[in-house]
C-alpha positions in Angstrom: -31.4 -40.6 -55.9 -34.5 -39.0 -55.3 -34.9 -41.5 -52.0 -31.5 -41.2 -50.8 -32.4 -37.2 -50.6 -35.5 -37.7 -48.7 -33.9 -40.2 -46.3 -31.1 -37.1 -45.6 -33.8 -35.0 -45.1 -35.6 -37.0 -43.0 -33.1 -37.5 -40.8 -31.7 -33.6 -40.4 -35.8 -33.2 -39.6 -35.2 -36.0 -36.5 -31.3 -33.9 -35.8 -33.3 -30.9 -35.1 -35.7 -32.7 -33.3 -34.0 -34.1 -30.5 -32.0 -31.1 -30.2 -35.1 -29.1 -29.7 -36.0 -31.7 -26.8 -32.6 -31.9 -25.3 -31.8 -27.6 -24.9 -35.4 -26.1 -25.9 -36.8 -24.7 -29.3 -35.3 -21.3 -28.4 -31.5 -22.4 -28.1 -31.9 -24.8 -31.0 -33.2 -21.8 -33.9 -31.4 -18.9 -32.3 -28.2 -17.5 -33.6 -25.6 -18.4 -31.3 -24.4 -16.1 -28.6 -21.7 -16.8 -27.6 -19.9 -17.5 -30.9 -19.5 -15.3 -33.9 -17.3 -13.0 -36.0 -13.4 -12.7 -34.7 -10.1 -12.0 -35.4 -7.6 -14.3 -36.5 -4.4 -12.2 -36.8 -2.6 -9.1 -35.3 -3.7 -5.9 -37.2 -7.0 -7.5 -38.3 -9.7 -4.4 -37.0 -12.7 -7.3 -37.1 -16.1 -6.6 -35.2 -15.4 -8.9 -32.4 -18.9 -10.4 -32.5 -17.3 -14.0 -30.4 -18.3 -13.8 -26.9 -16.5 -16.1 -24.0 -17.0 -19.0 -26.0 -13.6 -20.8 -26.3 -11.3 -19.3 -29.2 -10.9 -22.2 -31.8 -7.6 -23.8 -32.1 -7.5 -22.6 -35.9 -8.0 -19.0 -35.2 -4.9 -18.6 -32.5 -2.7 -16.2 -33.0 -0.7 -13.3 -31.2 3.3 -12.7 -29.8 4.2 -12.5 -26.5 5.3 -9.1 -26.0 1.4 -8.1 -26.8 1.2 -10.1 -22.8 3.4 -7.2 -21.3 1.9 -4.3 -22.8 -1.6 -5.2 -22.3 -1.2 -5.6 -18.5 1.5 -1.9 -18.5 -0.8 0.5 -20.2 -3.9 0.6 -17.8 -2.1 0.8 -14.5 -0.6 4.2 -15.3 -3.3 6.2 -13.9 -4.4 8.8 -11.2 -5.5 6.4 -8.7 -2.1 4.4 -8.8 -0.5 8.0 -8.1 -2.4 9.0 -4.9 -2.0 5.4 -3.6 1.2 6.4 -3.2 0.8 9.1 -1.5 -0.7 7.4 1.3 2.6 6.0 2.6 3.0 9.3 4.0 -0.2 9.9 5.7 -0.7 10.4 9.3 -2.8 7.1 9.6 -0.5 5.2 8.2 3.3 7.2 8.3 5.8 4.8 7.3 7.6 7.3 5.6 9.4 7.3 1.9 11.8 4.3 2.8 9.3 1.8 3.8 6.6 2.8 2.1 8.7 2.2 -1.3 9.4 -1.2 0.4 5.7 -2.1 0.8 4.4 -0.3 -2.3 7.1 -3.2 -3.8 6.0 -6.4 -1.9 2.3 -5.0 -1.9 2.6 -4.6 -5.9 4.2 -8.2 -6.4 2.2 -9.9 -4.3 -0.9 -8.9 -6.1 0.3 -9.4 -9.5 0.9 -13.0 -8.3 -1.9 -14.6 -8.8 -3.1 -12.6 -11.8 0.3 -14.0 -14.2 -0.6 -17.6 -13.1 -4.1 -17.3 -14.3 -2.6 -15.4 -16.8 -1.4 -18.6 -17.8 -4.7 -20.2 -18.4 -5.9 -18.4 -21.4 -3.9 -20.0 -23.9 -4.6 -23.8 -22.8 -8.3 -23.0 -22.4 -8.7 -20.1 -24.6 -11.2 -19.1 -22.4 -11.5 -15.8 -20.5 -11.2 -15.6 -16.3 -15.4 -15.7 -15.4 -16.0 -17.9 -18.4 -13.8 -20.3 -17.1 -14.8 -20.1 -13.4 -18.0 -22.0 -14.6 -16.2 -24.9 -14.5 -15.8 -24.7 -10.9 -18.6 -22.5 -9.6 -21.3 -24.3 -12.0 -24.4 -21.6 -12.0 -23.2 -20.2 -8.9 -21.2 -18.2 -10.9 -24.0 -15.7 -11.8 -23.2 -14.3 -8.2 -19.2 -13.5 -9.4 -20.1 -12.9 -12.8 -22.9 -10.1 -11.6 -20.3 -8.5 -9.0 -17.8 -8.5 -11.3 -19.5 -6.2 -14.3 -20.9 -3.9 -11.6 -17.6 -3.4 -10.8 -17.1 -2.8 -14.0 -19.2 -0.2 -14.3 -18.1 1.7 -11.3 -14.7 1.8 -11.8 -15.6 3.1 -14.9 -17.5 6.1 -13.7 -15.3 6.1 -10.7 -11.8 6.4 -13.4 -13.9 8.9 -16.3 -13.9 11.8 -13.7 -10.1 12.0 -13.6 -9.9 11.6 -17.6 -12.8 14.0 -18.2 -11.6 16.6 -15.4 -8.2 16.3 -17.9 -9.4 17.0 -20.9 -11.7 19.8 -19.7 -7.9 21.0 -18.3 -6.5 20.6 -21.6 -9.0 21.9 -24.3 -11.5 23.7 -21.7 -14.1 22.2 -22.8 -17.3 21.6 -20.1 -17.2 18.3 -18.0 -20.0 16.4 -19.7 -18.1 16.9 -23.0 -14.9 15.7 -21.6 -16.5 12.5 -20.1 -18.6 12.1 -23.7 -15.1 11.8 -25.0 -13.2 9.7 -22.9 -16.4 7.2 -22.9 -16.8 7.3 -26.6 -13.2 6.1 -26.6 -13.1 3.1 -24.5 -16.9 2.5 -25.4 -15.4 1.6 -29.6 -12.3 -0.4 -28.3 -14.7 -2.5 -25.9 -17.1 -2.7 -29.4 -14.1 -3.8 -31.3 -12.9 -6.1 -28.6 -10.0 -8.4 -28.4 -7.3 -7.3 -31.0 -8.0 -3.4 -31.3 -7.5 -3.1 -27.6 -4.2 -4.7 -27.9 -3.5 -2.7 -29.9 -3.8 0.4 -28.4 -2.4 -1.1 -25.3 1.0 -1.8 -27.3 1.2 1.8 -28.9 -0.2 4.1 -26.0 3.0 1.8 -23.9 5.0 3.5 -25.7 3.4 6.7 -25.9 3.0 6.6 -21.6 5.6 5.2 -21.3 7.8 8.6 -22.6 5.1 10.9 -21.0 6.2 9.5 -17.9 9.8 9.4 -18.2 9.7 13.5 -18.3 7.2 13.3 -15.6 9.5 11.2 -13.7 12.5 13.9 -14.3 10.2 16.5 -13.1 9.3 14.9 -9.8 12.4 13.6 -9.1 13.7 17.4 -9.1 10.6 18.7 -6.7 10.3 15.7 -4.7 11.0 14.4 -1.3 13.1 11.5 -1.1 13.7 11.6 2.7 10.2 11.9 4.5 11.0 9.9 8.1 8.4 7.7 9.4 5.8 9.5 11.9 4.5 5.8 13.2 6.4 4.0 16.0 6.5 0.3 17.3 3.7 -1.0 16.9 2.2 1.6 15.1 4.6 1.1 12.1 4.2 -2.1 11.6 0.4 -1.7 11.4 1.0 1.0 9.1 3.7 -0.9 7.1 0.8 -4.0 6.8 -1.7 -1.5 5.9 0.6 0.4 3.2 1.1 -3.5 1.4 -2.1 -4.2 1.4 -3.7 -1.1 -0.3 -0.7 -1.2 -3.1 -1.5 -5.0 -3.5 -5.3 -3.8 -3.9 -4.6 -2.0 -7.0 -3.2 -4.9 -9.0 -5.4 -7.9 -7.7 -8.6 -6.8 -8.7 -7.1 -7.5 -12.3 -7.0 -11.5 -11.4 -10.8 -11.2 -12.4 -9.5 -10.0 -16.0 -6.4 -12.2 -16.5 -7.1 -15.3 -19.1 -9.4 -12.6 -21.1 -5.9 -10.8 -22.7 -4.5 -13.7 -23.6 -8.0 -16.5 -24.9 -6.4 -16.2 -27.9 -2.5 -16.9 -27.9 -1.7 -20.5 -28.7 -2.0 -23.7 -26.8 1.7 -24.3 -27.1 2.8 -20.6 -26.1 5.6 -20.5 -23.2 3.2 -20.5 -20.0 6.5 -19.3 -18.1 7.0 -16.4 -20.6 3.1 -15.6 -20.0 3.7 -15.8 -16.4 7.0 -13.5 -16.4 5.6 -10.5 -18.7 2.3 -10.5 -17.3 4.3 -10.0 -14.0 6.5 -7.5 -14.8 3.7 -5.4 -17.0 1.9 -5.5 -14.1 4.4 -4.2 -11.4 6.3 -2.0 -13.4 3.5 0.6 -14.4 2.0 -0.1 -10.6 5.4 0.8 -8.9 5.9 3.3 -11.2 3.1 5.8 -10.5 3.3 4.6 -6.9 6.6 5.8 -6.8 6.3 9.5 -7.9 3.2 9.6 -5.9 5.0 8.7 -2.5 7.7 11.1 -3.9 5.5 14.3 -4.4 3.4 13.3 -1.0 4.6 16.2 0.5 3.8 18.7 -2.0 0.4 16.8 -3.5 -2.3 19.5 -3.7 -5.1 17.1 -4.4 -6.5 13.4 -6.0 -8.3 15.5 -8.6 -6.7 16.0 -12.6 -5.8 19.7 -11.7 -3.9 19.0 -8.8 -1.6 17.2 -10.6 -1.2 19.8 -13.3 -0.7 22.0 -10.5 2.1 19.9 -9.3 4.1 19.8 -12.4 4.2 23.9 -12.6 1.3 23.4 -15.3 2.7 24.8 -18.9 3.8 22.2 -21.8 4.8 19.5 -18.6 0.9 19.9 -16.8 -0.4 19.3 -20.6 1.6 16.1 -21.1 0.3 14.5 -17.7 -3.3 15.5 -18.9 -2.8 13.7 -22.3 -1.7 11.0 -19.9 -4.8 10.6 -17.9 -7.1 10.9 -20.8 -5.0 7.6 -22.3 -4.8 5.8 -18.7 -8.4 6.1 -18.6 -9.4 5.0 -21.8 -7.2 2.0 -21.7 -8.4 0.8 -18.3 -12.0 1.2 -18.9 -11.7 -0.4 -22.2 -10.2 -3.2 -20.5 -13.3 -2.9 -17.8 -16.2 -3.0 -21.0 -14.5 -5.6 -22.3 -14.3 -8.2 -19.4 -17.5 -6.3 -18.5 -19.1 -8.1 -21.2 -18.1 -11.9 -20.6 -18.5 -11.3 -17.3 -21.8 -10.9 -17.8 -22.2 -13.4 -20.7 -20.7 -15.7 -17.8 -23.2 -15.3 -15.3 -26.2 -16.1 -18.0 -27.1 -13.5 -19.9 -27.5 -14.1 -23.3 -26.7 -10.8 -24.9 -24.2 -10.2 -27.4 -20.7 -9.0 -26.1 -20.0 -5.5 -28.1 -23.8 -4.9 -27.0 -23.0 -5.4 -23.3 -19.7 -3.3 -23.9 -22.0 -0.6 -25.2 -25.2 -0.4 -22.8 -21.8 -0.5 -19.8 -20.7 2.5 -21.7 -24.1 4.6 -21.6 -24.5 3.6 -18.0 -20.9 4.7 -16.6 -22.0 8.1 -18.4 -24.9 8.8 -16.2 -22.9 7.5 -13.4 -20.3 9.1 -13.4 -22.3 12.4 -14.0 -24.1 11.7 -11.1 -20.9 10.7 -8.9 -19.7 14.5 -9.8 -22.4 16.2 -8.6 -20.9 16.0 -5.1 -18.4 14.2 -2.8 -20.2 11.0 -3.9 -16.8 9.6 -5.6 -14.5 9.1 -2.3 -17.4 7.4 -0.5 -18.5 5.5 -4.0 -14.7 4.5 -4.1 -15.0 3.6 -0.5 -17.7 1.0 -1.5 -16.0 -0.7 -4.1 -12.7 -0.9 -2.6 -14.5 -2.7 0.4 -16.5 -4.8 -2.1 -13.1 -6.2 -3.8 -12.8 -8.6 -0.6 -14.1 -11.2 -2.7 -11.6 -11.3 -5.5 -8.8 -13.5 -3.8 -11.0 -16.3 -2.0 -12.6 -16.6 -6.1 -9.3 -16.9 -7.1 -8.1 -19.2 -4.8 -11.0 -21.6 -5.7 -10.5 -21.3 -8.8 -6.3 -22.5 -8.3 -7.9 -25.5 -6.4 -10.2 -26.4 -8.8 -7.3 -26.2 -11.4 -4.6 -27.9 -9.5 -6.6 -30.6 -8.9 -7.6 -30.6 -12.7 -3.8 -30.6 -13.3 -5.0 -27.7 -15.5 -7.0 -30.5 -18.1 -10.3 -28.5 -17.9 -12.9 -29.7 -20.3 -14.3 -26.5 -21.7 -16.5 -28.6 -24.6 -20.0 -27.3 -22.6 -18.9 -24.8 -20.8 -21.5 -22.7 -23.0 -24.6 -24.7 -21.6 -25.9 -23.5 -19.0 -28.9 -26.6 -18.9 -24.9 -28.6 -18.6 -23.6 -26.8 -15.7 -23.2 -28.5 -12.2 -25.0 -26.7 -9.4 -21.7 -25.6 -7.6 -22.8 -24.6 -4.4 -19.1 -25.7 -2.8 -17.6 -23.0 -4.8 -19.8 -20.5 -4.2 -20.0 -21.4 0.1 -16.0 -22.0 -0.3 -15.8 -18.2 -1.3 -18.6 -16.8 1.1 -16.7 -18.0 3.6 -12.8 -16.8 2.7 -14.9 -13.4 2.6 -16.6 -13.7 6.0 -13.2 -14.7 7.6 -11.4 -11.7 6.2 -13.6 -9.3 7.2 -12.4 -8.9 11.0 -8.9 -8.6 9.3 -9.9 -5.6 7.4 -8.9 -1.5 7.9 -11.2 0.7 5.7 -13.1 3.6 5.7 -16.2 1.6 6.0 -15.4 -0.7 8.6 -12.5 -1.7 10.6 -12.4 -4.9 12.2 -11.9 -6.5 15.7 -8.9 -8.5 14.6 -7.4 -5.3 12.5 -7.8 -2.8 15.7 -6.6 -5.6 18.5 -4.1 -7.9 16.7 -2.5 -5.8 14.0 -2.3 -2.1 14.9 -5.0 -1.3 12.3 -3.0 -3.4 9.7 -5.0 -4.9 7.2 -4.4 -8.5 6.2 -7.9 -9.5 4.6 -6.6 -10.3 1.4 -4.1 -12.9 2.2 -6.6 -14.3 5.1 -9.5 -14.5 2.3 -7.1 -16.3 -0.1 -6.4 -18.7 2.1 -9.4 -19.7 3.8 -11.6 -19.5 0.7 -9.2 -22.1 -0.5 -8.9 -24.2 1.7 -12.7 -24.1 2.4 -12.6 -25.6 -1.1 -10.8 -28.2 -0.1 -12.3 -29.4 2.6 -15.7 -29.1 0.6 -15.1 -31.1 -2.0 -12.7 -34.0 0.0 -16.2 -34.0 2.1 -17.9 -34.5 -0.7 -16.0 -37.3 -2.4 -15.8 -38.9 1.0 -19.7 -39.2 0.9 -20.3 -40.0 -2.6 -17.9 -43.1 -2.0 -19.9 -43.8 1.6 -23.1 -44.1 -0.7 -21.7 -46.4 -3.2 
C-alpha cells in the first residue's frame, strides 16, 4: 500500500515536471487566469471571476429573448439621437425622406455582421477577441489593444452626456454626476456576464416606455417634411454619407458580439440568434435616429440639456434625463466588460473584473479631462476615424470561419506559447484599412476617392470589408500554394 502511494506520488512529482518544462514554472503554480468562478443560471448574482476562457458545456445556460434585449438597451442613447440629426445638415441635406431611408439601410447593414458573429458564441462559447486568436495568432494583441482603448474612450466620451443628466436632474456638480454613472457600469462590468443581462432585460423595458412618451412628444413638435437642400450629385454623396455614419453606430458592436451570448447552449437556434440580435440592434438604432432627424430642425444642441430643452423640460425633460443616465450605464458596462477580454485577448494576464475596474478609474479621469474644454467633438472625431478597422477584422475573421466551416478548435486557445504567429491576419487587415482610407469623409481627413468619385460620400466601410477579406484569401491560398511547392 505504502509503495503503491509513493509510486502515485512519484509520478504527480514527474506531471508537474514536464509541465513546468513545457509552459514555464510561472504558468504551471499560478492560479489560472483565465478561468474561475461563474454563473451557471439566470438570476444567479455570482462574481464573474471566468475570463475569455471558453464557458464549459456543463455550465450553459440562458433563453433567447435575453439575445434581443442585450443588444436594444445600449443603443438608446444621445449619440444615436444627434446622428440623426445630421440628415439634415447642410453638408449632407438629404432631407427627412431620405435620410429615414439611409438611417434604415445604414442601420441594417451594420447590424449585419454583428448577428452572424452573434452566432458564434454559443458553438464556441468564446467571446469576439478571444476567438479572433484563432485566426490572428499573437497578432491579435494589435486588435485586442485597439479594441479596450476604445473602450475606454467611448466610455469617457458616453459619461459626459449621463453625468451632464444627472447634474440636470438632481443638480448635483459634474464630477459627482460622472462618480455615479461610473460607479454604475464600473459594478455590472465587476459582476460580469449574467448581472448585465440582467439589467439589459429590465432597463428594455424601462427605455423602452421612456421612449414611447418621448416619441409622442416629438412627433407633436417635429418636422416630418424637411426637403432635401443637396442636388444631383450632391445628394447622392450626401445620401452615401448619411448610410454610412448610421451604419457606424451599430458596427463597432461586431467587436462585442459572441461576448453576450459565450454562454447560451451549443444547440441554441443560430437562426433565432441571428434574427433577435438583428432586430435588438436596429430597432433601438432607428429608433433614436428617428426622433433625432425628426427634431433636426428645432435641436438646440448634442449636450444633455439641449435635449431637456427640447422636450419643454418639466416631468417629460426629467424622464429623458433618467433615460440617458440608463443608456450610459448600459453601454459602458457593455464597453468594461468586453473591455476586459479584450485585453485578456491580446495577452495580458490580469483578472477580468480587475481590468473592468482599473477601465472604470481611467474613463473617470478622462472624461474629466475631455470636459474641461471642446476636447470631446475632436476626441470623438479620433475614434470615429479609428473604427476603420472594425469591418476588414471582421471580415477576416468570416474567412477564417467559413473556411473552418465554423469547427474552430478552441482546446488552446488560452496558450499563448500555442498560438500561431498570424501575420496573414494581421497584413490581411492592415491592408482592408489602407484601401478604405481614400474612400473615407471625416472631420479628420477626407479622401481623394471620397472628394473626386463620390461627392464626398463615404464608402470605407464596405471597401475595408471587402478588401481585408479578400486580402485573406489570397494570403492564405498563397500560402498553402507554397507549403505544398516545398513538400
Amino acid at each position: 500500500m505504502e509503495e503503491s502511494n509513493i509510486q502515485k506520488a512519484e509520478e504527480k512529482v514527474e506531471q508537474v515536471l514536464e509541465e513546468i518544462l513545457e509552459v514555464g514554472i510561472l504558468e504551471a503554480f499560478e492560479e489560472p487566469v483565465y478561468e474561475g468562478a461563474m454563473p451557471s443560471h439566470e438570476g444567479e448574482m455570482t462574481l464573474e471571476m471566468h475570463g475569455m476562457a471558453p464557458i464549459p458545456l456543463e455550465t450553459r445556460y440562458g433563453r433567447l429573448h435575453r439575445t434581443f434585449t442585450v443588444w436594444f438597451t445600449p443603443n438608446l442613447v444621445p449619440a444615436g439621437f444627434f446622428i440623426g440629426t445630421l440628415a439634415t445638415a447642410s453638408y449632407i441635406g438629404v432631407g427627412f425622406s431620405l435620410g429615414l431611408i439611409a438611417i434604415v439601410v445604414g442601420t441594417v447593414v451594420g447590424a449585419l455582421p454583428v448577428s452572424i458573429l452573434g452566432t458564434w458564441g454559443p458553438k464556441t462559447g468564446l467571446g469576439q477577441l478571444p476567438l479572433a486568436r484563432l485566426t490572428f495568432g499573437r497578432t491579435v494583441a494589435l486588435p485586442g489593444i485597439l479594441q479596450w482603448l476604445s473602450t475606454i474612450a467611448w466610455d469617457a466620451i458616453n459619461a459626459i452626456f449621463g453625468a451632464q443628466a444627472i447634474h440636470i436632474l438632481i443638480h448635483v456638480p459634474f464630477w459627482i454626476g460622472l462618480l455615479i454613472v461610473l460607479v454604475m457600469q464600473g459594478v455590472l462590468g465587476l459582476f460580469g456576464y449574467e448581472v448585465m443581462h440582467l439589467f439589459q432585460k429590465w432597463m428594455s423595458i424601462v427605455l423602452g416606455v421612456m421612449f414611447i412618451f418621448i416619441t409622442v412628444k416629438i412627433a407633436n413638435i417635429g418636422n416630418f417634411h424637411v426637403p432635401a437642400s443637396a442636388h444631383g450629385g450632391s445628394l447622392v454623396g450626401g445620401f452615401i454619407l448619411m448610410t454610412t455614419i448610421a451604419a457606424s453606430f451599430v458596427i463597432s458592436w461586431g467587436a462585442y458580439a459572441s461576448d453576450y451570448s459565450r454562454y447560451m447552449k451549443p444547440d441554441t437556434s443560430r437562426q433565432s440568434i441571428f434574427w433577435l440580435t438583428m432586430a435588438g440592434i436596429s430597432l433601438s438604432a432607428i429608433w433614436i435616429e428617428f426622433l433625432g432627424l425628426a427634431a433636426a430642425s428645432i435641436a438646440v444642441n448634442g449636450t444633455a440639456g439641449g435635449i431637456q430643452h427640447l422636450l419643454g423640460g418639466g416631468a417629460l425633460g426629467a424622464m429623458a434625463m433618467v433615460a440617458i443616465w440608463i443608456g450610459t450605464v448600459s453601454v459602458n458596462a457593455m464597453n468594461d466588460y468586453s473591455g476586459s477580454l479584450a485585453l485578456q485577448a491580446a495577452g495580458a494576464r490580469i483578472r477580468r473584473p480587475y481590468v473592468a475596474v482599473l477601465v472604470t478609474v481611467i474613463a473617470f479621469f478622462l472624461t474629466l479631462w475631455l470636459d474641461t474644454g471642446n476636447l470631446a467633438t475632436k476626441f470623438t472625431n479620433v475614434l470615429l476615424f479609428v473604427t476603420y478597422w472594425v469591418p476588414p477584422f471582421v471580415a477576416i475573421q468570416m474567412v477564417d470561419w467559413w473556411a473552418h466551416r465554423g469547427e474552430m478548435d478552441v482546446t488552446d486557445v488560452t496558450r499563448w506559447d500555442r498560438l500561431q504567429p498570424g501575420w496573414g491576419a494581421l497584413i490581411a487587415m492592415l491592408i482592408g484599412f489602407g484601401v478604405s482610407v481614400p474612400f473615407m469623409d471625416t472631420s479628420l481627413y477626407i479622401g481623394w476617392a471620397s472628394s473626386h468619385w463620390l461627392n464626398y460620400g463615404d464608402i470605407a466601410f464596405p471597401v475595408g470589408f471587402v478588401v481585408g477579406g479578400a486580402a485573406y484569401v489570397a494570403i492564405q491560398w498563397s500560402s498553402i500554394k507554397r507549403t505544398r511547392a516545398l513538400r
